[in-house]
C-alpha positions as CSV (number, residue, x, y, z in Angstrom):
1,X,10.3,34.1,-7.5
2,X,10.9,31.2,-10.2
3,X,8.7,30.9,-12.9
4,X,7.9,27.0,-11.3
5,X,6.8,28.9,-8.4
6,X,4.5,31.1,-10.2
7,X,3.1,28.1,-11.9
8,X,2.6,26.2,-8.8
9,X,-1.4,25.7,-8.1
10,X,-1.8,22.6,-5.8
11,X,0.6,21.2,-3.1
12,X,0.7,17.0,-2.7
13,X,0.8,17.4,1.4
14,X,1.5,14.1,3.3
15,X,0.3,13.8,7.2
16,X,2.3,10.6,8.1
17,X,6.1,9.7,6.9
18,X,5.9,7.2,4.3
19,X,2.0,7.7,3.9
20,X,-0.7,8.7,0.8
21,X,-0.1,12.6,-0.4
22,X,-3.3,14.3,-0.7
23,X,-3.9,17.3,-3.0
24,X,-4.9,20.9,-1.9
25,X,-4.8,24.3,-4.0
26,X,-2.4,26.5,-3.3
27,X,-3.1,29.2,-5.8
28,X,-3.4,31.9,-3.4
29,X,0.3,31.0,-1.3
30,X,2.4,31.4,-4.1
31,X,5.7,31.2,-1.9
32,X,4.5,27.6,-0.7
33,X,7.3,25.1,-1.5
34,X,8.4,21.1,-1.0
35,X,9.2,21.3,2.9
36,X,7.1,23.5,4.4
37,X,3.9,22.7,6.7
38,X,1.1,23.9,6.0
39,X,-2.8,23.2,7.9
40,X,-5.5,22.3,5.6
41,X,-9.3,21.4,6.6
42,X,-10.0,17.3,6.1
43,X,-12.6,15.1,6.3
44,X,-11.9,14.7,10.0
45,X,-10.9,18.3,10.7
46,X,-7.6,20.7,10.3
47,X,-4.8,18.5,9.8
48,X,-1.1,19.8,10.2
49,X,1.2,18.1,7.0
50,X,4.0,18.8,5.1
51,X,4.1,19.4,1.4
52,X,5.9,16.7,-0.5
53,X,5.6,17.9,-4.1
54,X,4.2,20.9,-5.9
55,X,1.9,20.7,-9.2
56,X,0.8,22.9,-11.9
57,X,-3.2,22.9,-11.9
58,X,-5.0,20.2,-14.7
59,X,-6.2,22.8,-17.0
60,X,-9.4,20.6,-17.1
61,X,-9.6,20.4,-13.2
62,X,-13.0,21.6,-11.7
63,X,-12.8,25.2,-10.1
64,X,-13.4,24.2,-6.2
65,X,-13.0,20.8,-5.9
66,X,-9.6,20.9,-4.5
67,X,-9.6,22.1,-1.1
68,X,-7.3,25.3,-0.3
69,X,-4.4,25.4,1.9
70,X,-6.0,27.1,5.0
71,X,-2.1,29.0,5.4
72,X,0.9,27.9,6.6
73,X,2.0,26.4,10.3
74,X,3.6,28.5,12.4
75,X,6.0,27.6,15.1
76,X,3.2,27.4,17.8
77,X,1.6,25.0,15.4
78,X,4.1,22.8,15.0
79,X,5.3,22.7,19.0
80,X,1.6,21.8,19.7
81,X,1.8,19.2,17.2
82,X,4.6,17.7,19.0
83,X,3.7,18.3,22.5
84,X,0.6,16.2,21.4
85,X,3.0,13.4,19.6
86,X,4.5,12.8,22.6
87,X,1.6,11.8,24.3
88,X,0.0,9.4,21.8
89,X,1.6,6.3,23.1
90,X,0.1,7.4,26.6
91,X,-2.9,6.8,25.1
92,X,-2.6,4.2,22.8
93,X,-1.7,2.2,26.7
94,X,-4.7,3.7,28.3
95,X,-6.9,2.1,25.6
96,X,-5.0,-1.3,25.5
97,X,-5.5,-1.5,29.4
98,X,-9.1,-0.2,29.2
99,X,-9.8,-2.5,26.5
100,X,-8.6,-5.6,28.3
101,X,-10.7,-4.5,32.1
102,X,-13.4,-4.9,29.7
103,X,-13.0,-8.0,28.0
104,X,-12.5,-7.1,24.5
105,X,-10.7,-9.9,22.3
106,X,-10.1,-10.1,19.1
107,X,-9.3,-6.6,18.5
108,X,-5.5,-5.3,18.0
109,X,-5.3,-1.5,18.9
110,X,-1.9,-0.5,16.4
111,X,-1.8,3.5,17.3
112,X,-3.0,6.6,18.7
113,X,-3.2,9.8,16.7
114,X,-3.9,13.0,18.2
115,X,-4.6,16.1,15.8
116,X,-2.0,18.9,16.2
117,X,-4.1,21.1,18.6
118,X,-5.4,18.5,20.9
119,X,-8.7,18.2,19.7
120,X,-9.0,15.0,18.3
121,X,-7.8,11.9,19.0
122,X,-7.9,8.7,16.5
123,X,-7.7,5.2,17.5
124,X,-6.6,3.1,15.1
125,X,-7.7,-1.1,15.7
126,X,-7.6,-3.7,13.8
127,X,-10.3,-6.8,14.3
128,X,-9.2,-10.6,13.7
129,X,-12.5,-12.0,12.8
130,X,-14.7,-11.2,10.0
131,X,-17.5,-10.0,13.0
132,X,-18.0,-6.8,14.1
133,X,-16.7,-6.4,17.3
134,X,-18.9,-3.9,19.5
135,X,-16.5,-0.8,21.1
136,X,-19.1,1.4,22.5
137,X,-18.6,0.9,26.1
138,X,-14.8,1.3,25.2
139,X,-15.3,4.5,24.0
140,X,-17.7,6.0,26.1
141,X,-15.0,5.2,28.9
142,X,-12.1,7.1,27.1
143,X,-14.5,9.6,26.6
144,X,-14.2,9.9,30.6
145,X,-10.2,10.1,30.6
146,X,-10.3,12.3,27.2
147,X,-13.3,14.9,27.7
148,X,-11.7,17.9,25.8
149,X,-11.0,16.0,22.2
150,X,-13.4,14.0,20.0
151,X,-12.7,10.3,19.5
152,X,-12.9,8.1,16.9
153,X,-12.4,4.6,16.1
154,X,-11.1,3.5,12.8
155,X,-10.6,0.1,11.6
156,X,-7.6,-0.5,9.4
157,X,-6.4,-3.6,7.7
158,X,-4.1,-5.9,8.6
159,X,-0.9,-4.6,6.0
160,X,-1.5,-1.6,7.9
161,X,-1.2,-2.9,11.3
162,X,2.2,-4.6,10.0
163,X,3.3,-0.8,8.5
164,X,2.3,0.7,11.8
165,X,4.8,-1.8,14.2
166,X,7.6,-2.1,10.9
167,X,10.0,-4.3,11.9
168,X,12.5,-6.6,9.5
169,X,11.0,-7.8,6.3
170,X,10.2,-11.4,5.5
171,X,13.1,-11.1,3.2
172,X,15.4,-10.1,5.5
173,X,15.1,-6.2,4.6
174,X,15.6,-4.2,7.9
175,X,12.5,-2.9,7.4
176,X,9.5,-3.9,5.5
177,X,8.6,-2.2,2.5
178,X,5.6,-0.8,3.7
179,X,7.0,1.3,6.6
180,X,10.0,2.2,4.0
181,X,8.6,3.7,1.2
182,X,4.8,1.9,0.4
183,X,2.6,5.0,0.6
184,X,-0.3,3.0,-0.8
185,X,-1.3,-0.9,-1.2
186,X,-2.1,-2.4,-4.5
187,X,-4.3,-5.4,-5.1
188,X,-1.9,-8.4,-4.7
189,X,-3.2,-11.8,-6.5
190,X,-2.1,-15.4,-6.3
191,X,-1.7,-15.0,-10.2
192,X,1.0,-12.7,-9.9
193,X,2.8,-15.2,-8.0
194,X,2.1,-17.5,-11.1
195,X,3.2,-15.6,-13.5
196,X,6.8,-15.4,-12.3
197,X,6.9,-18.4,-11.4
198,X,7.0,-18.5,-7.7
199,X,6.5,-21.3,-5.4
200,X,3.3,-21.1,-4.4
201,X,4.2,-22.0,-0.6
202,X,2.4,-20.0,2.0
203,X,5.8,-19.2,3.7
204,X,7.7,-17.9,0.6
205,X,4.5,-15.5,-1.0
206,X,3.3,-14.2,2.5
207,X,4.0,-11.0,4.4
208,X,5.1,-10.2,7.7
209,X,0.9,-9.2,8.0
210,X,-0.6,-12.9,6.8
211,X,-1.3,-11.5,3.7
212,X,0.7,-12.0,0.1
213,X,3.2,-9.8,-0.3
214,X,3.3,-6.6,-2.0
215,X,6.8,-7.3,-3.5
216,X,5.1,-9.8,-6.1
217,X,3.4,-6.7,-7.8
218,X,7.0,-4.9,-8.5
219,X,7.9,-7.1,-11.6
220,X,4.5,-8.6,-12.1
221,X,3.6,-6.4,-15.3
222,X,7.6,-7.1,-16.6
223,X,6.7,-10.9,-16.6
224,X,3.2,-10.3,-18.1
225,X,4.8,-8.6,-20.9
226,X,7.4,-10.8,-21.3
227,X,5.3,-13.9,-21.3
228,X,2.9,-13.0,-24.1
229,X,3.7,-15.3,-27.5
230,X,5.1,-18.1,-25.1
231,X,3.2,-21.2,-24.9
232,X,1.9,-22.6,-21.5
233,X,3.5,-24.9,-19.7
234,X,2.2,-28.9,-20.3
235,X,1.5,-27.5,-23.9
236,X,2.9,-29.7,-26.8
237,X,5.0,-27.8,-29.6
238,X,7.1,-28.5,-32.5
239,X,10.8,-27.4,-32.4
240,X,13.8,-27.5,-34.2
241,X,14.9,-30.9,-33.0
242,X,11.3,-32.4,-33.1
243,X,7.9,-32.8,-30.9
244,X,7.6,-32.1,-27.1
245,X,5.8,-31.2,-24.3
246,X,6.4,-27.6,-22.5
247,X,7.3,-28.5,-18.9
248,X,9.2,-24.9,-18.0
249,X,9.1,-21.2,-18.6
250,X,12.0,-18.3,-18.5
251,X,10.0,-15.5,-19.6
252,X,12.6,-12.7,-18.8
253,X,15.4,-14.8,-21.1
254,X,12.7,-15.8,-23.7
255,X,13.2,-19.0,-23.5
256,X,11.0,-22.5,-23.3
257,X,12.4,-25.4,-21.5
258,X,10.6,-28.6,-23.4
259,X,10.7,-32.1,-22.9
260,X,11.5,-34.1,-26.6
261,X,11.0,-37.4,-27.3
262,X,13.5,-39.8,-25.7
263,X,13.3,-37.8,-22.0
264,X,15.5,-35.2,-23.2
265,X,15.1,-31.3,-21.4
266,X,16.0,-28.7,-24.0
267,X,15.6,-24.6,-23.9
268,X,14.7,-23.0,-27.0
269,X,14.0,-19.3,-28.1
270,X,10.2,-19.0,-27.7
271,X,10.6,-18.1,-31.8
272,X,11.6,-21.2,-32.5
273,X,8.7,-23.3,-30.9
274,X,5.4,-23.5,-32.1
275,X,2.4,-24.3,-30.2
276,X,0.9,-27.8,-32.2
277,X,-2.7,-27.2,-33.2
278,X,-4.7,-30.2,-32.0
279,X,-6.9,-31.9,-35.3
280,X,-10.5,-31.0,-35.7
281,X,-13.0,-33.4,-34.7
282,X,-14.3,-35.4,-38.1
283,X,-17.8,-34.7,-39.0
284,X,-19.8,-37.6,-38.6
């Protein structure tokens, strides 16, 4: 055994491709390595997921808040897991069609989940208005089709409805960034957009799922950095050729773009402009 192995406390296990790695303690399976599958106890029940990345414990973590690794999958486990797999778009049908005999609008149902032993099946939905739409007659009849597993309804947003169906990116990526290698979503703001300068068009700053995209975070905080000392655009300066109005910004080659007397556009260094001060009102 490697001395990284006999350091190795807590196992980042992931239950979806591409999705959010949870942490469990692993103290007590030392031979527990990046690969293998393991089944761990969750907020909704034992969960069958693979371990992505192994940790040294935080010296100043709490003893028992991470949950332990229950052991690791056997073979049976992981041929239930994908006997069940194979029937999750079966059901993901059975609610669509169910959901349309009884007249339920508004509500886009993205996927079916079914726990590795059978005993639990999670629909995930997604809503279109900003009501609550009212499933309980839905679910009491796939209760009737589903009587050995618990069901559950969970409503997810609409970037995660978009990662769920994938599909070529607005940018003309095969595939969206989100069902490539986004295991979480950041806030996204229309500043970010502003701060590199984008057009603000709907059509060139939304996503695939109506929302902005998650792209405009990756070089958001390079342009943020990059922009401090620089004066804002319509802001009058002083430069080396005279007095002029900012009218454009090229934060990642430090330069200003500024208007001069005359009509004429030149780019300085951001150095070499200086923001004019305007004069203090006179005391009366």
């Amino acid at each position: 055994m490697t001395e990284g192995r006999q350091t190795t406390k807590i196992a980042a296990v992931q239950f979806q491709d591409v999705g959010k790695a949870y942490h469990f303690s692993c103290e007590h399976l030392p031979g527990i390595d990046v690969g293998d599958f393991v089944v761990v106890s969750t907020s909704r029940g034992r969960e069958l997921g693979q371990v992505v990345d192994t940790l040294p414990a935080k010296p100043d973590s709490a003893s028992g808040s991470i949950k332990p690794v229950e052991r690791v999958a056997t073979p049976r486990d992981l041929a239930l897991r994908q006997q069940w797999q194979q029937k999750e778009l079966e059901a993901l049908i059975a609610c669509r069609e169910k959901a349309a005999e009884l007249g339920v609008h508004g509500v886009k149902f993205a996927r079916a989940e079914f726990s590795f032993d059978g005993s639990r099946l999670t629909l995930f939905y997604n809503s279109e208005g900003d009501e609550k739409v009212d499933l309980t007659k839905l679910l009491q009849r796939l209760r009737r089709s589903y009587r050995n597993a618990k069901l559950d309804l969970r409503q997810i947003g609409p970037r995660d409805v978009a990662k769920e169906f994938c599909g070529m990116g607005a940018c003309s990526m095969e595939e969206r960034c989100c069902c490539k290698f986004l295991t979480e979503f950041s806030p996204i703001s229309i500043r970010m957009a502003k701060a590199q300068g984008i057009s603000l068009n709907p059509q060139e700053i939304t996503g695939m799922c109506g929302r902005l995209r998650c792209c405009l975070k990756y070089e958001f905080e390079v342009y943020k950095e990059a922009r401090k000392g620089m004066p804002k655009r319509k802001k009058r300066v002083t430069t080396p050729e005279g007095e002029g109005k900012v009218i454009d910004l090229n934060p990642l080659q430090n330069q200003v773009t500024v208007l001069l007397e005359g009509g004429r556009r030149v780019d300085f260094h951001k150095d070499e402009v200086e923001r004019v001060t305007p004069p203090s009102p006179k005391k009366s």
